[in-house]
Backbone as CSV, one residue per row, in Angstrom:
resi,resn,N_x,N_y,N_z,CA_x,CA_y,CA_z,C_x,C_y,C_z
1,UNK,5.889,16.690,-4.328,5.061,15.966,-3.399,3.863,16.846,-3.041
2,UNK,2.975,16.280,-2.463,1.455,16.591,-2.748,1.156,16.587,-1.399
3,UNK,0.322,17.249,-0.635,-0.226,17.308,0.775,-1.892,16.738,0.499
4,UNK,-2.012,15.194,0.984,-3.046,14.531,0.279,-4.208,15.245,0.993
5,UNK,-4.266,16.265,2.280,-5.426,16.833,2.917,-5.874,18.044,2.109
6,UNK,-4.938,18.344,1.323,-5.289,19.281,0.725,-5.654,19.559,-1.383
7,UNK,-4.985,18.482,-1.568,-4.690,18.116,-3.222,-6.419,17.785,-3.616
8,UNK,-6.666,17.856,-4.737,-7.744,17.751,-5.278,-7.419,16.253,-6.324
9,UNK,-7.716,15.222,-6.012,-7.062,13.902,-6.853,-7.764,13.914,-7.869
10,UNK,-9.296,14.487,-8.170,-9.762,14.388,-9.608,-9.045,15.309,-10.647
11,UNK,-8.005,16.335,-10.273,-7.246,16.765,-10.983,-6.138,16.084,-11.614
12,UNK,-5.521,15.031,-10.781,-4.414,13.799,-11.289,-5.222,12.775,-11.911
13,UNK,-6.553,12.049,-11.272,-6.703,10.653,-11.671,-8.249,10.606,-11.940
14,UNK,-8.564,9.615,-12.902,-9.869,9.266,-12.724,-10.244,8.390,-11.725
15,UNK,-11.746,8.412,-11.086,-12.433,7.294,-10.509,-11.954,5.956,-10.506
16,UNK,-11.950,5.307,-9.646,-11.542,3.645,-9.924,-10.292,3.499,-10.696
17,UNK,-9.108,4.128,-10.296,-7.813,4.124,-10.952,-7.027,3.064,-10.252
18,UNK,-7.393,3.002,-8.953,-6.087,2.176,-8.214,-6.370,1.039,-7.709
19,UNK,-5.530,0.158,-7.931,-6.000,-0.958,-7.180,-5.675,-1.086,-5.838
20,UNK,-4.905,-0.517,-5.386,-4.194,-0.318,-4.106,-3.545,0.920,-3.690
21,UNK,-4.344,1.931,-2.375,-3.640,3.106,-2.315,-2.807,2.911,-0.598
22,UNK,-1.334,2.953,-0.546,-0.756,2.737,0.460,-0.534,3.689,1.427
23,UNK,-0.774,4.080,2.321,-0.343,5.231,3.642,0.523,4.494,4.181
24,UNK,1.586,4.728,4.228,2.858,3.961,4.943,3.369,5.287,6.041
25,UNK,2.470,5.260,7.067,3.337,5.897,8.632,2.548,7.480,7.956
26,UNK,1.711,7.349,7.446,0.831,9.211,7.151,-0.024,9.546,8.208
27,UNK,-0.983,8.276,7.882,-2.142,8.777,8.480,-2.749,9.077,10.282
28,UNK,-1.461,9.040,10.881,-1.168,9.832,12.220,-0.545,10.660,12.440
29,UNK,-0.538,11.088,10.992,0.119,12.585,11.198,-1.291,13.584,10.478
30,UNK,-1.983,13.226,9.867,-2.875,13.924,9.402,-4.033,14.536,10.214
31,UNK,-4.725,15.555,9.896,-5.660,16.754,11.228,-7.038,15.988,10.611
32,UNK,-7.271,15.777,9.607,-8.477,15.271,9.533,-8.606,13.608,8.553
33,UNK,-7.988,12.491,9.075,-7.603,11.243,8.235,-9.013,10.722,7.964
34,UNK,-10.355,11.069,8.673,-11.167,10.083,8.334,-11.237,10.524,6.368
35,UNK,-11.419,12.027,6.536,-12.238,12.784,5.314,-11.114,12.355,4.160
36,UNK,-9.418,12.256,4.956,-8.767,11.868,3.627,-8.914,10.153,3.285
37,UNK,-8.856,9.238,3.980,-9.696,8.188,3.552,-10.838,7.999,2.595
38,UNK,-11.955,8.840,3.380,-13.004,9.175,2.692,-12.696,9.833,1.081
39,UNK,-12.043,10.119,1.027,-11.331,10.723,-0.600,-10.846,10.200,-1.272
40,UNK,-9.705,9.274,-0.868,-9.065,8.346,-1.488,-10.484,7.080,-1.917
41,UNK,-11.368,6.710,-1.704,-12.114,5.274,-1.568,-12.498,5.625,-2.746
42,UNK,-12.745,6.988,-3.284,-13.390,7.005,-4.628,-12.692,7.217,-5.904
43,UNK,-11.253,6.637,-5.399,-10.648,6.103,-6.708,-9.928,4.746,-6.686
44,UNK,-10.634,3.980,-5.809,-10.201,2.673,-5.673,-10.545,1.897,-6.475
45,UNK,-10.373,0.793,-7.098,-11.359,-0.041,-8.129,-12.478,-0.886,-7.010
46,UNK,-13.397,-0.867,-7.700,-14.484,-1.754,-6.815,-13.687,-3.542,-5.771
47,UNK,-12.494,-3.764,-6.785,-12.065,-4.684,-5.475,-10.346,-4.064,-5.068
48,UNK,-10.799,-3.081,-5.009,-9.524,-2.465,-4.331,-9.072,-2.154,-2.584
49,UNK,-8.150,-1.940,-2.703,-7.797,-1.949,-0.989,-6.989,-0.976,-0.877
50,UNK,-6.814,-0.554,0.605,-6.183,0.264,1.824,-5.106,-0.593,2.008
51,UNK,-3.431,0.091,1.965,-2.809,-0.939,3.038,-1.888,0.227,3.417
52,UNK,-1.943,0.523,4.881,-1.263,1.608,6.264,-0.545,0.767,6.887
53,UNK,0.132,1.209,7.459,0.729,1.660,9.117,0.657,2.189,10.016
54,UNK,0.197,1.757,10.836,0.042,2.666,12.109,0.320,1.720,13.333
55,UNK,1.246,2.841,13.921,1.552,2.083,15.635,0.356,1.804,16.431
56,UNK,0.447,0.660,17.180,-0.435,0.528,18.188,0.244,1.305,19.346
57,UNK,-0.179,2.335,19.897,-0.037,2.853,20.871,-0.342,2.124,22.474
58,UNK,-1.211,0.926,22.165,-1.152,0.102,23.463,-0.179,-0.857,23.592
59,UNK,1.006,-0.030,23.243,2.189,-1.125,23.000,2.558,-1.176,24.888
60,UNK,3.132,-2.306,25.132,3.421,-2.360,26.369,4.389,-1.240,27.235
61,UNK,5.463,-0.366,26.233,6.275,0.527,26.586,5.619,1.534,26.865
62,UNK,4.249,2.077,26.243,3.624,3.244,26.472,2.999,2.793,28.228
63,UNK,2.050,1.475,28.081,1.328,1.170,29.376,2.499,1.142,30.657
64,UNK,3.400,0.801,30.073,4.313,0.762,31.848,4.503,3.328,32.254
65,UNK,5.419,3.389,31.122,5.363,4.870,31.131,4.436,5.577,31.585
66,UNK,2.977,4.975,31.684,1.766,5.943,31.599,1.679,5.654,32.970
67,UNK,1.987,4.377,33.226,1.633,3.769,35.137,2.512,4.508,35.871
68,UNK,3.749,4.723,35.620,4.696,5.786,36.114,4.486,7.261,35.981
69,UNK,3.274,7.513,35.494,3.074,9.282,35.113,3.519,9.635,34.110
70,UNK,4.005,8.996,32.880,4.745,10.302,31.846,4.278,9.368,30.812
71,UNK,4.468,10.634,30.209,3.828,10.203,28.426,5.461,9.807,27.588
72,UNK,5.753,9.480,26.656,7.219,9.163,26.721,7.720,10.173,25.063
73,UNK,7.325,10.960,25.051,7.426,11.694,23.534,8.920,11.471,23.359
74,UNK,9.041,11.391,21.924,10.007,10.547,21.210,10.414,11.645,20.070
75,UNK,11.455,10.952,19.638,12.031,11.897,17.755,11.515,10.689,16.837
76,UNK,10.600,9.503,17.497,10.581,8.982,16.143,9.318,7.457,16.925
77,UNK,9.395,6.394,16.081,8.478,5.648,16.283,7.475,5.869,17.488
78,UNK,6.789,4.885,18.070,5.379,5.074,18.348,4.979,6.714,19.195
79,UNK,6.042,6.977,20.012,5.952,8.404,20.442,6.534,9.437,20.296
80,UNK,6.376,9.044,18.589,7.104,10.710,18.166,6.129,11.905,17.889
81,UNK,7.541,12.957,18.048,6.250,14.259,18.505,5.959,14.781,17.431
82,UNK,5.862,14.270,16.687,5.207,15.034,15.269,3.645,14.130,14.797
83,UNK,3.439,13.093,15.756,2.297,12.133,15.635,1.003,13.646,16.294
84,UNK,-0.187,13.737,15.041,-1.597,14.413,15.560,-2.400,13.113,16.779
85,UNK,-2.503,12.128,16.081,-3.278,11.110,16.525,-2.213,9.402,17.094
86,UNK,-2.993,9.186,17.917,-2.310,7.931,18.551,-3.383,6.639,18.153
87,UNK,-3.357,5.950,18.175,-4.219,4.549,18.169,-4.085,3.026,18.883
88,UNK,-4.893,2.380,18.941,-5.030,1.131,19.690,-6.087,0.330,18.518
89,UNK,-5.335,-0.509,18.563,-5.853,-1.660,17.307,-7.716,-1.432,17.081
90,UNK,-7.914,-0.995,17.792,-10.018,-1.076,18.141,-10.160,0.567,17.126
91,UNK,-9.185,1.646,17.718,-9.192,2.321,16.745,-9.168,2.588,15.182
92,UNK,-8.164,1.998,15.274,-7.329,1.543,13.808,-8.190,1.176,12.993
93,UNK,-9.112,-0.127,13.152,-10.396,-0.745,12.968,-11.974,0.119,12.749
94,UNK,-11.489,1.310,13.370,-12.989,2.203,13.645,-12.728,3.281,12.257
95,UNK,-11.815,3.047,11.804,-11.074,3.987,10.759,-11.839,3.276,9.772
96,UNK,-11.793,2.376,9.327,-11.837,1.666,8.433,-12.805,1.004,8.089
């Protein structure tokens, strides 16, 4: 397995190889996701696509927790502590 912030993909693939590159639950864990986005787009095929995951962090469990003072860090879904970045659908969108 490959650390995609760091891998060089013109070493695996040519330009316009994929028709579809998937981040399933990555890209809130990554320190810099715009630039790895930005990396991946240039081996997409011209009608190719993005398809992620990412929690909305304006999930209603976070907004009650936050009204009570605490952040709710977790071992796993939307507030787990191994998440760099959090998001809200407007975000998610600003990615992209």
């Amino acid at each position: 397995m490959e650390d995609i912030e760091r891998i060089n993909l013109i070493d695996y693939f040519q330009p316009n190889y994929f028709d579809c590159i998937i981040f399933a639950d990555v890209l809130k864990h990554l320190k810099d996701l715009w630039a790895a986005l930005k990396n991946v787009t240039n081996f997409l095929t011209n009608s190719g696509f993005i398809i992620t995951s990412i929690p909305n962090v304006r999930h209603y469990t976070t907004i009650i927790n936050l009204v009570k003072g605490y952040w709710p860090y977790r071992e796993r879904v939307i507030h787990d502590k191994t998440h760099l970045r959090f998001f809200t659908f407007k975000n998610i969108k600003k990615c992209f």
